[in-house]
N, C-alpha and C positions, 0 to 999 in steps of 0.2 A: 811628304808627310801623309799619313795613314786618312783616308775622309772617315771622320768619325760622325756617326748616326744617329740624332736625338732618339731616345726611346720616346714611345708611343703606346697608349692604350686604344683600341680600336673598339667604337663600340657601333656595331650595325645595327642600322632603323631602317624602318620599312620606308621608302622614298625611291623616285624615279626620277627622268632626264627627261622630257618631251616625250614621255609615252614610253621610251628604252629605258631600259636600267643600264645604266652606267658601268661597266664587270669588269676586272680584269681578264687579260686575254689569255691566262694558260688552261683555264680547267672552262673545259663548254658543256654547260649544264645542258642537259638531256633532257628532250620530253617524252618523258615515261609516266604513267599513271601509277605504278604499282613500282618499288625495289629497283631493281637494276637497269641499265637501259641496255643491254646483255647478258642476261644468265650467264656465270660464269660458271665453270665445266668442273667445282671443286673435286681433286684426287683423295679420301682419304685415308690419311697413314699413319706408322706407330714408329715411335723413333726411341730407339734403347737409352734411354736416361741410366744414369748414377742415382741413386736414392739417398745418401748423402755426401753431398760435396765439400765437408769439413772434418769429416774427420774417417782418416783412415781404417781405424781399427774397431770399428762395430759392424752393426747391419751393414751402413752406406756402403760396403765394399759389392755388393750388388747391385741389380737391377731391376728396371720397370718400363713399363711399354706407356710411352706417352705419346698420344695420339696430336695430330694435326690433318689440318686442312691444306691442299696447293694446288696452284692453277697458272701455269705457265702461258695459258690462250691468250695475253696482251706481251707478254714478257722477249725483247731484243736478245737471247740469247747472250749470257759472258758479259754483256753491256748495260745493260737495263738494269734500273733498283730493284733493291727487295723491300717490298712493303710488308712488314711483321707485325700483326696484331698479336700483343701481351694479352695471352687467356685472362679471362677471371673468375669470378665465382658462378661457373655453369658449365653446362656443358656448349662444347666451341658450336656445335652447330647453329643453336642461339643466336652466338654474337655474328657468325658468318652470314648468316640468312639476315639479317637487321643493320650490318654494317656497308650498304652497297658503296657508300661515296668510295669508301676503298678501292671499290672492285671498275668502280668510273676513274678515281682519280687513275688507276693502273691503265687500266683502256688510253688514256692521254701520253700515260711518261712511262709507256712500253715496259711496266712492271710487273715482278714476279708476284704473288699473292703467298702469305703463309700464315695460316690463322691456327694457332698452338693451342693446346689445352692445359690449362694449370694444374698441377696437381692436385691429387684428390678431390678434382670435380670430373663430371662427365664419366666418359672409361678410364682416366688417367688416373686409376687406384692402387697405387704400390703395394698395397698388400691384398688385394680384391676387398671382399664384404669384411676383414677385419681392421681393413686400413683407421676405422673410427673405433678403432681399442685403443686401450693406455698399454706401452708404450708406443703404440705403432704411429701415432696420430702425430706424434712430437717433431716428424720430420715434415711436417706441414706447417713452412715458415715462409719470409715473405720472401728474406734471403736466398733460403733453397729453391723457390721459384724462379728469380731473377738467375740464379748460377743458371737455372734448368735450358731459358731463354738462351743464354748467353754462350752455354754448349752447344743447343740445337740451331744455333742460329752460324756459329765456326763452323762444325761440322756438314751441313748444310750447302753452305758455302762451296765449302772441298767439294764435293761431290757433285755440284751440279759447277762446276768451275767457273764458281760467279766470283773468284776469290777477290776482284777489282769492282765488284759491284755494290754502290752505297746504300745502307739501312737505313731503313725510317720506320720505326716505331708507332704503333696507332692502339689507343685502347681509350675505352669508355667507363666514365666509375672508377671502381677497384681498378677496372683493367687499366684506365688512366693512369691512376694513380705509380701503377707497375712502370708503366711508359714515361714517365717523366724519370721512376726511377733509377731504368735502364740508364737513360742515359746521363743520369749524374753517376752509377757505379760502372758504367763499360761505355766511354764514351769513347775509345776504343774499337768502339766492335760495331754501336749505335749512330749514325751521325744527326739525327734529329728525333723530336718527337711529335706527336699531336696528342696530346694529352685533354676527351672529351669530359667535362664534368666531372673532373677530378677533386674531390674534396681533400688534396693531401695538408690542409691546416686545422681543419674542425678535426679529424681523424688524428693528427698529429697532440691531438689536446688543449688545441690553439683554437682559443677562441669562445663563444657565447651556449652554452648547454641548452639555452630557450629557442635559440636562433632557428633551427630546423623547423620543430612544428609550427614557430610562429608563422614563416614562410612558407608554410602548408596552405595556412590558415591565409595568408597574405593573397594567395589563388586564389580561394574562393572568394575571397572581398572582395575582388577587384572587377567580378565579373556581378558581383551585387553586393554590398552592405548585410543586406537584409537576408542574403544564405550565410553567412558568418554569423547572423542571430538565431537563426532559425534551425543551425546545427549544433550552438549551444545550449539552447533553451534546448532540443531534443535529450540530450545528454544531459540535462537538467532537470530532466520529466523522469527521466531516467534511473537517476540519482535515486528521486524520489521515492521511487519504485523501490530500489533497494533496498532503502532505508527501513521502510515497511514491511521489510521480506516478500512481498508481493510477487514469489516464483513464479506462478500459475501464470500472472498476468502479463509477464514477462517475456513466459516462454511464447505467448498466443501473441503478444505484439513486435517479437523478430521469428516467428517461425521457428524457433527451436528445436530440434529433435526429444533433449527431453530439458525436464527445468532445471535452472541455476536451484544450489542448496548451500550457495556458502559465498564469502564475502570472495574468497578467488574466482568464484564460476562467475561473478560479477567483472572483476579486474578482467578476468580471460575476457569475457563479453567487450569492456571496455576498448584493452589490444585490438578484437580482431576488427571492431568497429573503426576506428584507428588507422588500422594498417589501409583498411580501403580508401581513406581520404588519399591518405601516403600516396598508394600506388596511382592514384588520379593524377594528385599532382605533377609525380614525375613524368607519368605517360601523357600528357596531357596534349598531345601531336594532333595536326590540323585533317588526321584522317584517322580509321577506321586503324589497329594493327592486334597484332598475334604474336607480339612479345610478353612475356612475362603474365600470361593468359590472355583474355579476348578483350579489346577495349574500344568503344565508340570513338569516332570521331570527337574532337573537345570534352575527353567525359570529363572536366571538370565544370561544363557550360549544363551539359547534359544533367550532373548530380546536383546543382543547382536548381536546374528546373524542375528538378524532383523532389529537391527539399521544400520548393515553394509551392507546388501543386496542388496544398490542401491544406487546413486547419492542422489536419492531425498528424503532429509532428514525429511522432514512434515510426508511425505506419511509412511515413515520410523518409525517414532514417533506415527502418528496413531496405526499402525498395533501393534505396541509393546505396546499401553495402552490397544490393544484389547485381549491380554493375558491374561489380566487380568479381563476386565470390557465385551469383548464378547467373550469369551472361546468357548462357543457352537455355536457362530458366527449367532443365531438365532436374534439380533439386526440388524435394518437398519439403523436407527443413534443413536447417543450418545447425552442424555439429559443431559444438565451440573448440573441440580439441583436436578436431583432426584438418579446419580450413587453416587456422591459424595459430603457429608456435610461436609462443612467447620464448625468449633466448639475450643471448647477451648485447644484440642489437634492438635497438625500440623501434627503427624503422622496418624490422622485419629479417629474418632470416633465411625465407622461403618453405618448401617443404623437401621431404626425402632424402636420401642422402649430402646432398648441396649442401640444405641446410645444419648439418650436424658439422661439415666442414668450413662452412661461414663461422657457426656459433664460437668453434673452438677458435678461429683466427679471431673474433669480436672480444675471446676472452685472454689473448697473447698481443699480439702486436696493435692489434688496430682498435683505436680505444671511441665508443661510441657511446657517451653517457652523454646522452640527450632527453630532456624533458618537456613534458608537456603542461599546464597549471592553470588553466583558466582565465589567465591574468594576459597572459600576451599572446594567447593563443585558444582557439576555442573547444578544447578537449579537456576532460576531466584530467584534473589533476595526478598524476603518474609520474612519478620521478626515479630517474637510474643517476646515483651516482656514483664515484669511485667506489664506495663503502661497499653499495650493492653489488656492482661489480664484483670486487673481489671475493666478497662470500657466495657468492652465486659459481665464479668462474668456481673457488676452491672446490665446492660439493660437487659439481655436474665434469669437471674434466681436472680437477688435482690440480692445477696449477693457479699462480699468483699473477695478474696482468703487470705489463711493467709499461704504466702510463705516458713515460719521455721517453720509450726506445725509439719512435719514429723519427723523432725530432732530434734523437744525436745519432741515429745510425745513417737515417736522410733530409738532413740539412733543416729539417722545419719552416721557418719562414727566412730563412738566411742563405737565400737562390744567389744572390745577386752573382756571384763567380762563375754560376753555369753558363749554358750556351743553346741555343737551339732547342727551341722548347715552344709552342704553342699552346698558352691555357685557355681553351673555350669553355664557354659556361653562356646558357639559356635563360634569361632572366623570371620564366616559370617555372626555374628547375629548383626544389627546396635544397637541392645537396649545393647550389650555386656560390651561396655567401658561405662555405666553409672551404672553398678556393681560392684561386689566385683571381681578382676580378682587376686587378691593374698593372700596366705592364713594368717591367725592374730592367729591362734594360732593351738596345736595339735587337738582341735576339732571345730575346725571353718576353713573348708578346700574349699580351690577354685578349682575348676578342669575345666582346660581349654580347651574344644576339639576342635583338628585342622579340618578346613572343615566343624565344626556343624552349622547349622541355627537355628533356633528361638526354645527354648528347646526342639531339636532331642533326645536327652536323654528321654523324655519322651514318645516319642511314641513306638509302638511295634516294634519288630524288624523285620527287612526286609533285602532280601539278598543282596541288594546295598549298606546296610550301609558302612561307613568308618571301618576300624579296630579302629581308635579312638575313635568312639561314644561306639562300645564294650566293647572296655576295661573303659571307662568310666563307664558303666554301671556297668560293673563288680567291680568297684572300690566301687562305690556307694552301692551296696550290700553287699559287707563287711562289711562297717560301721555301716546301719542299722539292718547288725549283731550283732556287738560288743554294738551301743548303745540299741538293744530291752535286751539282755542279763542282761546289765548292769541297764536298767529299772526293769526288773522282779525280780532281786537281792534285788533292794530296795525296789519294792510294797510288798515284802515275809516278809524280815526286819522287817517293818512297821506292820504287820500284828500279 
């Protein structure tokens, strides 16, 4: 009889053994201060994609040049896995330069590296500078991404004659999310996934609209009480301010370019005030980094001490959006329209082109009506919901969101049948409780790290890290031990 395997949720704390940390033995963490504990040598290349893979007789009968990353410098030749990072919403250099554990775990299990670019992000723009026109923009689905992966990852194969070599899926976020999803529609082609901070049930429609910013707002508590009041009483002063029409004084207490004239140059102020708590929290890593702009060390410890620094809570509030929005402090004031776009996501859309291709996927498939209210959370009240959404998506991109496509086209919270799946999630990361945080079965495992921000797991190792993100890691190399094993087994079988 088969030894059947209790399921298990794993949630790692920071704890030792007599001074060692207790690790599993496949994946040996590195000491590196900075990213990789080897620069890896990445090739980059452009791989002729189909532009759409559904339906014969239109545009899709064409093509487009969709870039990736590869680095064979760990990879056993024909024998070795392929490790596949599911692009997401940026351009791949991004996620390649920020995701080293990748590039480590490969160093260990003689792996090939391939870090793709999603469509219409980065250079991957099927129609160059009109790919963000109507109709062009329509073939920017989550579907046509996954076919995209699922080609380039067959054909790929062929050609470096790995055709016996097992896949493992790695993405963070969005990219996450893509990686779990691989391998519930091509489980086939994927034989596992690491899915970092994957929100696929908040995003799915599942779940609490408050949840996000509350756990924004749950960061800052926890490193003091008294920054959680001290950033709503700011936005309280704030308020006031508006209420009065008091432009003038407004524009002199955040530095403005020029002054708010209307109850939206207010809201815009609100957003962009907002979005910098947001990107604190996610980024909020035990070092200094250069993702998604420049960010201190603990800047969520760091805007804390700068909300408390002084009586005057404006001035207070400024200085702490400039963590984020003037880091290099080479800005003299703060344009409200051009640091931050408001769009069909409240946690942010980014800027430039990215962000026009976030917005339209926030107003199709990926549903992110999350609010903010004073009440469970310390930001003025701002609410998106369905309603909003859809007159928002109809005017700015013509189409109607369709709120349940996630959750019938990818399973929703109704995993239990899949296989081979790790959902990591950081317990400072606000996108955390819109995941999977407990595990559904013996291989569909949650691993919860104390202290991790927005998938730390994935980046290289650094000597700040937590002992928990370690041993998380190392947890997670085991697996894609046992599941590449247990792929090669069958591709031999088969054969």
């Amino acid at each position: 009889m088969r030894k059947v395997v209790p399921f298990f949720t794993v949630t790692v704390v920071l704890c030792s053994v007599g001074g060692q940390n207790a690790l599993p033995h496949s994946y040996v963490q590195p000491r590196k201060h900075h990213g990789f504990k080897t620069e890896p040598q990445f090739t980059e290349k452009y791989f002729s994609q189909t532009l759409d893979h559904f339906n014969f007789n239109s545009m899709g009968n064409g093509t487009f040049n969709q870039r990736y990353l590869i680095t064979d410098k760990y990879w056993k030749k024909g024998d070795g896995p392929i490790f596949f990072y599911t692009g997401n919403e940026g351009d791949i250099w991004e996620f390649a330069l920020n995701s080293g554990f990748i590039t480590e775990l490969a160093a260990q299990q003689a792996a090939l590296v391939i870090f793709a670019e999603h469509r219409y992000y980065g250079r991957s723009l099927p129609f160059g500078k009109e790919s963000f026109n109507i109709p062009q923009i329509s073939l920017l689905t989550v579907e046509q991404a996954l076919a995209d992966y699922a080609v380039m990852i067959t054909a790929l194969k062929q050609q470096l004659a790995a055709t016996d070599c097992p896949v493992i899926v790695f993405g963070g976020s969005y990219g996450g999310m893509l990686s779990v999803y691989m391998r519930l529609k091509y489980p086939n082609i994927v034989a596992g996934a690491l899915a970092a901070s994957a929100p696929i049930l908040s995003t799915a429609g599942l779940g609490d609209s408050r949840q996000f910013f509350r756990d924004v707002t749950a960061d800052f508590e926890s490193v003091a009480p008294e920054c959680r009041d001290a950033v709503r009483g700011a936005f309280h002063q704030l308020k006031e301010l508006a209420e009065r029409q008091d432009y003038s004084r407004i524009q002199s207490e955040f530095s403005l370019c020029k002054p708010p004239t209307s109850d939206q140059d207010i809201h815009q102020l609100n957003g962009l005030l907002r979005n910098a708590f947001t990107l604190m929290a996610m980024l909020d890593y035990p070092y200094s980094t250069h993702f998604m702009g420049n960010m201190p060390a603990n800047p969520v410890k760091v805007a804390c001490e700068t909300m408390l620094s002084g009586s005057d809570l404006l001035t207070n509030l400024r200085k702490t959006a400039g963590i984020v929005y003037n880091s290099t402090e080479v800005l003299s004031c703060f344009d409200l329209y051009s640091l931050y776009l408001e769009c069909a996501d409240p946690t942010g859309c980014g800027l430039g082109f990215d962000s026009l291709a976030w917005d339209y996927q926030a107003c199709t498939e990926i549903d992110l009506c999350y609010e903010s209210n004073n009440v469970t959370d310390m930001f003025p009240p701002m609410g998106f919901t369905e309603t909003d959404r859809v007159l928002y998506c109809s005017k700015r991109w013509a189409v109607v969101p369709r709120p349940e496509w996630l959750k019938t086209q990818f399973w929703g919270d109704a995993l239990s049948t899949a296989s081979n799946i790790i959902f990591s999630n950081g317990d400072l990361d606000p996108w955390a409780n819109g995941g999977v945080r407990k595990s559904l079965s013996s291989s569909l495992i949650a691993v919860n790290i104390s202290g991790g921000a927005h998938h730390l797991d994935l980046r290289g190792s650094n000597d700040a890290d937590p002992v928990s993100v370690i041993s998380a890691r190392k947890m997670e190399a085991d697996l894609i031990v046992q599941w590449v094993k247990m792929e090669r087994t069958r591709l031999r079988q088969s054969t």
